[in-house]
FITOR-388288 format. One record per residue: x, y, z of N, C-alpha, C, O in turn. Coordinates in pm, whole numbers, plus 50000, padded with zeros to 5 digits. Each point is the difference from the previous one (the first is absolute). Layout:
// FITOR-388288
XYZXYZXYZXYZ ...
***
This chain:
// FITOR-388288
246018179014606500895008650076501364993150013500064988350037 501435021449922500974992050045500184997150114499335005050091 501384988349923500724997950148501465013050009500565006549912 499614993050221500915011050032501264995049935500114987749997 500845019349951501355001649892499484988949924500774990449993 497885008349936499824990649891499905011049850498895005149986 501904997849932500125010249956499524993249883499604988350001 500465019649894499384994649880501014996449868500965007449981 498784979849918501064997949959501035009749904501214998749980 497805011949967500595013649941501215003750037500865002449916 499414998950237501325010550066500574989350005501195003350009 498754981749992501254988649996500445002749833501185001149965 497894999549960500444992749842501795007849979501124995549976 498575011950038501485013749935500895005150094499865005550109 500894992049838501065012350175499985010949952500005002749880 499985004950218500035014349947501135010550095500045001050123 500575004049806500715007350054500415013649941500375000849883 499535014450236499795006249979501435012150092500454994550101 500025016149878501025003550027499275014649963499575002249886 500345007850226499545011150057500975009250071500524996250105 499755016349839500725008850072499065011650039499385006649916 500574995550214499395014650076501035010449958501084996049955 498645017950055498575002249988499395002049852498815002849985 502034995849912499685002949849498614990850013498925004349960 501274981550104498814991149958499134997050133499574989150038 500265026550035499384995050109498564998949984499564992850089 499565011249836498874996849981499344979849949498974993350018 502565004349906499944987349979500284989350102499624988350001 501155018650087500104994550133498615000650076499594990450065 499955017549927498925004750093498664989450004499274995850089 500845001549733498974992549932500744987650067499224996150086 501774997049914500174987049974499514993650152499444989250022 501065023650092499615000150140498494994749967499454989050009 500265020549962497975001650010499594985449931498814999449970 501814991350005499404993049856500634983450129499414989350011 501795014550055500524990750111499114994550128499924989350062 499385024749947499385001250136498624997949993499384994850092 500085009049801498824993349932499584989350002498874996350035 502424994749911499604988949991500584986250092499764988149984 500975017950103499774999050157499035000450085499854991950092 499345018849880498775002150078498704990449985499274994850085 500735005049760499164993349917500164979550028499164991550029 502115008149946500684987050030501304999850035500975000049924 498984999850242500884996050056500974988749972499564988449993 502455015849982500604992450008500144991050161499965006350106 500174980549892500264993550151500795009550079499655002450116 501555004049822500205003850127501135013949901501134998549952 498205011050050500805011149956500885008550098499695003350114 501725000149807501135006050069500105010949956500125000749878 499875010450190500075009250046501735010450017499485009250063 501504993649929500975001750022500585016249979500225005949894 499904998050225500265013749958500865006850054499205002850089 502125005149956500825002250088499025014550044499775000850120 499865006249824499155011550027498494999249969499984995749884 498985005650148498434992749969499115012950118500285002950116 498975000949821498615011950029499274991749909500264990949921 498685015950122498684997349979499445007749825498995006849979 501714990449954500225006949893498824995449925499764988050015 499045021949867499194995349958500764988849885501224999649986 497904992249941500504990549920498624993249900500004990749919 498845019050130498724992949917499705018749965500135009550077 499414990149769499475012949991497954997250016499474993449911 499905010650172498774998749951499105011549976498794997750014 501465010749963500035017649982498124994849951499045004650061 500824984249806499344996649946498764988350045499194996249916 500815000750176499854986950097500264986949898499284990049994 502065012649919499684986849931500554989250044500364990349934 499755011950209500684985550057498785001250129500534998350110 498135004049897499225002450136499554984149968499264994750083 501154998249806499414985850037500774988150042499574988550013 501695016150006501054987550050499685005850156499624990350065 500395024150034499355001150081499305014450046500585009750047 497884988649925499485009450023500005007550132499135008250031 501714988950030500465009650120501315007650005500455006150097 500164992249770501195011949944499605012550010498925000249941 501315010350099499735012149979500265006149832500754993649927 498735016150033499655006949862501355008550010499935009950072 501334987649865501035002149984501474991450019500144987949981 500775020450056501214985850004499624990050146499655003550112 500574984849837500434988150107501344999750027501024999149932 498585002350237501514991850036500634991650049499454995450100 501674999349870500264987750011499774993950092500064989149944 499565006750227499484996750110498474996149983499314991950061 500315019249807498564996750012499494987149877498904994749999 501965003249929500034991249871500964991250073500604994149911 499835002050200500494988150062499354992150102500144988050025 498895023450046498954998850056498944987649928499684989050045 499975017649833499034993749911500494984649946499354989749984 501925013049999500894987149952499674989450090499554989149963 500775015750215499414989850070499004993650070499804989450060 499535023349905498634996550005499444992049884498794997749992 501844999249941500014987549920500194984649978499744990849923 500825012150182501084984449994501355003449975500884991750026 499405018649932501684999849959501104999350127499805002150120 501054995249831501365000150132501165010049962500844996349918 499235016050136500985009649972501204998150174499864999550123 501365000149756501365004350092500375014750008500635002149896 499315008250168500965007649998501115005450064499845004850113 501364995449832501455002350059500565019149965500225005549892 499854999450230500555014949971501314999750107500594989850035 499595019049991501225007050089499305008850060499065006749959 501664992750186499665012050128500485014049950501165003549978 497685003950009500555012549928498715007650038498954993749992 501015022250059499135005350035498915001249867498864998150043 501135004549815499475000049938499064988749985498825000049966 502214987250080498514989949983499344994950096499424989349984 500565019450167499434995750061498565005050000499384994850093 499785014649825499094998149991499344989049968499174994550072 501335000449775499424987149923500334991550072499094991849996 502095002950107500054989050093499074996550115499634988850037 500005026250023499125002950122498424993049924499404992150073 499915010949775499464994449894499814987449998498964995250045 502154996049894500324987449962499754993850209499554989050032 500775018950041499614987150160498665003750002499104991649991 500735017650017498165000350012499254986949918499444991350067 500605007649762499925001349946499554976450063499124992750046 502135007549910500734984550094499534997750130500614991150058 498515014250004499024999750121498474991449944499304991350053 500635015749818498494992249941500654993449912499154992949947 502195004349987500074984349929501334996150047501034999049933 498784998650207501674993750068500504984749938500914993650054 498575002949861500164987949943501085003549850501124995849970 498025012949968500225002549844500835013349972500275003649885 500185004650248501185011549975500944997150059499904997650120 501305001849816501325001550080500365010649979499745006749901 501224997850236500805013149994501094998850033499954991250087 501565013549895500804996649994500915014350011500435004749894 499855001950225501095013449962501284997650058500144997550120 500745003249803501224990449982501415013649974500445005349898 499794995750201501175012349958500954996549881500244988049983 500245020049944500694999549901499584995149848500615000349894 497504992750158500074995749858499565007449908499345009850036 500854988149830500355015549887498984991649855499425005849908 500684981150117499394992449882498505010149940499595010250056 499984985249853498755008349928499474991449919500704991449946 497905009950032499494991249923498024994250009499405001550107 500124994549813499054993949993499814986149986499694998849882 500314991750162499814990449943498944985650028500044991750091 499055009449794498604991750062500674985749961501184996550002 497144993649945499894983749952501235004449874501164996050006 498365012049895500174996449883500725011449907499955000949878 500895009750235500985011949948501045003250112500134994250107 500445014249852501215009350070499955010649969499574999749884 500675014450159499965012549993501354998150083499904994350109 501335010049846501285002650076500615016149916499815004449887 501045001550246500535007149911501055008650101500934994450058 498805019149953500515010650095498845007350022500285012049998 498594986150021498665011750064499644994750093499724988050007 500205022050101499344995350146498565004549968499725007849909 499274985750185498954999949969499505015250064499345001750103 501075006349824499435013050073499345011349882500424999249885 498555011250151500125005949891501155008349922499885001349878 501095003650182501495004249917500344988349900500075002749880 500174982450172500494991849950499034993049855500414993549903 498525010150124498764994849892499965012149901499724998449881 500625015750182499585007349879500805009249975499805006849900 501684997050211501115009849935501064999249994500675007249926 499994980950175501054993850002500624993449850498974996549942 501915000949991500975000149945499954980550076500504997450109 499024995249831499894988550035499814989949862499565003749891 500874983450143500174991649864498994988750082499834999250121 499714994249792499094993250061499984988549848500145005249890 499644977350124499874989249918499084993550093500054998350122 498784997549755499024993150009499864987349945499964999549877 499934987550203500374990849901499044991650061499705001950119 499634986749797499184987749997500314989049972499154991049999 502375006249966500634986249983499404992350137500035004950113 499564985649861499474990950122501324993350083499814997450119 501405000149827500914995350091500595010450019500434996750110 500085016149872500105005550044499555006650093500835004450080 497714998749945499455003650145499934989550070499965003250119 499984981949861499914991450090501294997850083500024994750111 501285010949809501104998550052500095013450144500314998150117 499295014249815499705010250064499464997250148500405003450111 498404988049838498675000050146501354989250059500615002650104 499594989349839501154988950119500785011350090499765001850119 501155005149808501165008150050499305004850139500544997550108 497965011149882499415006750071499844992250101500895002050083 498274989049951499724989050087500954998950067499995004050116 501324989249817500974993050065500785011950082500654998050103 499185014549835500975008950093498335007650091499954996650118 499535007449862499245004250114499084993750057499615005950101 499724981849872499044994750020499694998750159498925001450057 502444995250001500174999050150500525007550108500314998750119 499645011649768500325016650102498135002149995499395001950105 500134997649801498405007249959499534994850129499735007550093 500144978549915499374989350064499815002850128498955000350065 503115003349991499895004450183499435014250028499455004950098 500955000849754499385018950072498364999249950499445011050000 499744977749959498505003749990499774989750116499024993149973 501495003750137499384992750100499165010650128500255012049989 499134985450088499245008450073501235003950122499735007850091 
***
């Protein structure tokens, strides 16, 4: 069994980088989501970021098929959504950040994400930060940056550009940036 963000040497060997426009390539978006969160669920990065200026509870796993009922057989038989594949993440061991903006739309998924941070107050940060607009995915060993908020408009009709990349200093530079600018906003707003 790995250890948590012990990834395998495959996704180090190659960088890969990938450049996606919604909605002509939203199904390829859709996939790359489903294929992110997967293997998140499966093997947790240490500490995955989250970043969204707009964020619902948008599905992001298709299991219409149950062909994901074995990373967790308590998915329901259709789309997953994202709360519930972050859920699983930390019920893993994983460590998720997430950063949105005060906005009535995301206070469902925020009202979500504190519940949520009640059963792993250790391993969720939350962070709602007026004005911030940033977007993005980014685990151990990628980046998902672009212009899509994590919502379903933004995943499947929005007019959004989105780059996927696996250069290792490049996300390591990324995860620094992240840390160093929110690490100690996350820190005071996940205190009790």
């Amino acid at each position: 069994k790995r250890a948590v963000g012990d990834r395998s040497s495959a996704s180090r060997a190659g960088v890969t980088m990938l450049d996606l426009t919604g909605p002509t390539q939203s199904r390829a978006i859709r996939d790359l989501l489903q294929s992110l969160f997967a293997l998140e669920a499966t093997q947790p990065s240490r500490s995955l970021w989250l970043l969204s200026a707009w964020l619902t509870d948008a599905p992001v796993i298709d299991n219409w098929a149950r062909q994901f009922s074995a990373i967790d057989p308590e998915w329901v038989v259709g789309p997953v959504v994202l709360s519930t594949v972050l859920r699983t993440t930390l019920s893993r061991g994983g460590s998720v950040n997430v950063i949105t903006r005060p906005d009535s739309i995301n206070e469902p998924f925020i009202a979500t994400m504190r519940s949520l941070r009640t059963q792993f107050p250790l391993s969720l940060g939350l962070l709602v930060e007026p004005d911030f607009h940033d977007k993005g995915l980014v685990g151990d060993d990628y980046e998902l940056a672009g212009s899509m908020n994590f919502t379903r408009k933004g995943i499947e009709t929005n007019s959004e550009h989105l780059i996927f990349r696996t250069d290792a200093e490049v996300v390591a530079e990324r995860r620094l940036d992240l840390t160093a600018r929110w690490q100690t906003k996350l820190d005071a707003a996940s205190r009790p």
